[in-house]
N, C-alpha and C positions, 0 to 999 in steps of 0.2 A: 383951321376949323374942321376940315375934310377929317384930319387923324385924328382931334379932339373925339368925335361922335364914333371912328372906328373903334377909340381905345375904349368909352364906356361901353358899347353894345359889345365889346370883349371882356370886361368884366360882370356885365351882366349876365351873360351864357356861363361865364366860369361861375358864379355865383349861385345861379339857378341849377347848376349841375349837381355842385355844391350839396343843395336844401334836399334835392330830389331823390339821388342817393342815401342822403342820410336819410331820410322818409323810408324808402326802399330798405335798408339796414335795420331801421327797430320795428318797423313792420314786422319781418321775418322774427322777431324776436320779441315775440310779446310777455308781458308781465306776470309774475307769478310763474313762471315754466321754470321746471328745475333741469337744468341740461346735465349730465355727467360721463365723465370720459374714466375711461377703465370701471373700474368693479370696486363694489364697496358693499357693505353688508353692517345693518343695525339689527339689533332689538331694542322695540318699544310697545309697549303694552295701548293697547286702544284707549282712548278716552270718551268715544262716543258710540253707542251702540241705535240702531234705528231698527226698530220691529212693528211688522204688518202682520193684520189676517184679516179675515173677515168671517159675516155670520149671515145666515140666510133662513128666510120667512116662505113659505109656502104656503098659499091656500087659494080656492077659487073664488073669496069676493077682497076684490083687490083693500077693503078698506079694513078688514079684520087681518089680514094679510100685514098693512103696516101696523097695526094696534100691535099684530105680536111679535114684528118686528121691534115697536119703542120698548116693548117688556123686554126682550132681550136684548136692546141696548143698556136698558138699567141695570140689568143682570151682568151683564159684559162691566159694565163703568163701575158698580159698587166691585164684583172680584175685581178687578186691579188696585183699585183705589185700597183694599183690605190687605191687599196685598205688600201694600206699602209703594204703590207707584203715585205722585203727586198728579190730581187733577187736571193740572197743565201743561199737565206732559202729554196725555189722553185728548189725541185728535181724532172727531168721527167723522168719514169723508160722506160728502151724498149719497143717497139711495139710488142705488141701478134697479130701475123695475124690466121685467123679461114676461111676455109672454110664451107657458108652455102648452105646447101642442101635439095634440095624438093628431099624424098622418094616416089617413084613410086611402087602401087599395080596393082595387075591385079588379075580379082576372087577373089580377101582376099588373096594373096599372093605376098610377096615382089618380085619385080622382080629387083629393081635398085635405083639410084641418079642421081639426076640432078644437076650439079652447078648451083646456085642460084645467090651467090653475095660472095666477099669478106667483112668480119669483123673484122676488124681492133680496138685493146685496147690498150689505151696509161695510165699507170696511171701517179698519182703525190701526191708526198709524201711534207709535209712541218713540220716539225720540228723547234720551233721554243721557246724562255724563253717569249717571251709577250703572255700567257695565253689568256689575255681577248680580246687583238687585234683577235687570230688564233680563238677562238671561236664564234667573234662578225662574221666573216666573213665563218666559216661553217654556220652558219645558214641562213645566206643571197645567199646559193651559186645558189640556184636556179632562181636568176636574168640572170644567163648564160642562160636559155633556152630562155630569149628574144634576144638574140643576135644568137641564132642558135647552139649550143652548147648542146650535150646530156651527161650532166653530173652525174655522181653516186656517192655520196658521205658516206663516212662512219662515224661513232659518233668519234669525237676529243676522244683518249685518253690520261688520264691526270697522269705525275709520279712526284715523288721529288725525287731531286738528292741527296741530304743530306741526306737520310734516317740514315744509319750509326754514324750523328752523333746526331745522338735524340738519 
């Protein structure tokens, strides 16, 4: 009876050894990781491109302020959309409202702020698989400044979703 219970509490430590290592093993090796040993080299053309910018409202009564902000959301969503980008692809993030302010000296010494004006950022994000349509139209975006429109635009970045199976 004495070695009966030595020999399971010795299969059960070898057993839980066992579990815990393997635990410890795919831990270190999580899913989705593409690991590779020496050097290898593809070409594959992107399939997805993701492009931001944003546009911004200035004015000092914070509520005319967003009115001309929604104008030049409309303004922003019809050029795309003309442009041949699908509606659903046209995401507009919240509004950052910013107070701006003149600092006040007096002798070389700060004594205060003055509210200036509200500054209002709207961005917009588009995401989209026609590559060359979303890039043909970042680089055109500055046509928005003849319509009244102050827009900021950032460079398209471009990924493949397939990677995994190259």
């Amino acid at each position: 009876m004495k070695y009966l219970v030595a020999i399971i509490f010795s299969i059960a430590i070898v057993l839980a050894s066992f579990l815990l290592g393997n635990a410890y093993i795919k831990r270190a090796q999580p899913v989705g990781v593409i690991s590779v040993t020496g050097s290898g080299s593809e070409n594959f053309t992107s399939d997805l491109i993701v492009w931001e910018g944003q546009f911004i409202s200035v004015f000092p009564v914070l509520k005319q302020a967003y009115e001309n902000l929604n104008s030049d959301k409309e303004t922003v969503r019809n050029y795309l959309v003309e442009k041949g980008i699908p509606s659903e692809n046209i995401v507009f993030n919240s509004v950052q409202t910013n107070e701006q302010r003149d600092n006040q000296y007096q002798n070389g010494n700060y004594v205060g702020s003055t509210f200036k004006a509200y500054e209002l950022i709207q961005s917009v994000k588009i995401e989209s698989a026609n590559v060359e349509l979303i890039e043909s139209v970042s680089r055109e975006i500055t046509e928005l400044l003849n319509k009244g429109v102050q827009f900021n635009s950032t460079p398209p970045r471009y990924y493949y979703t397939k990677i995994a199976d190259l």
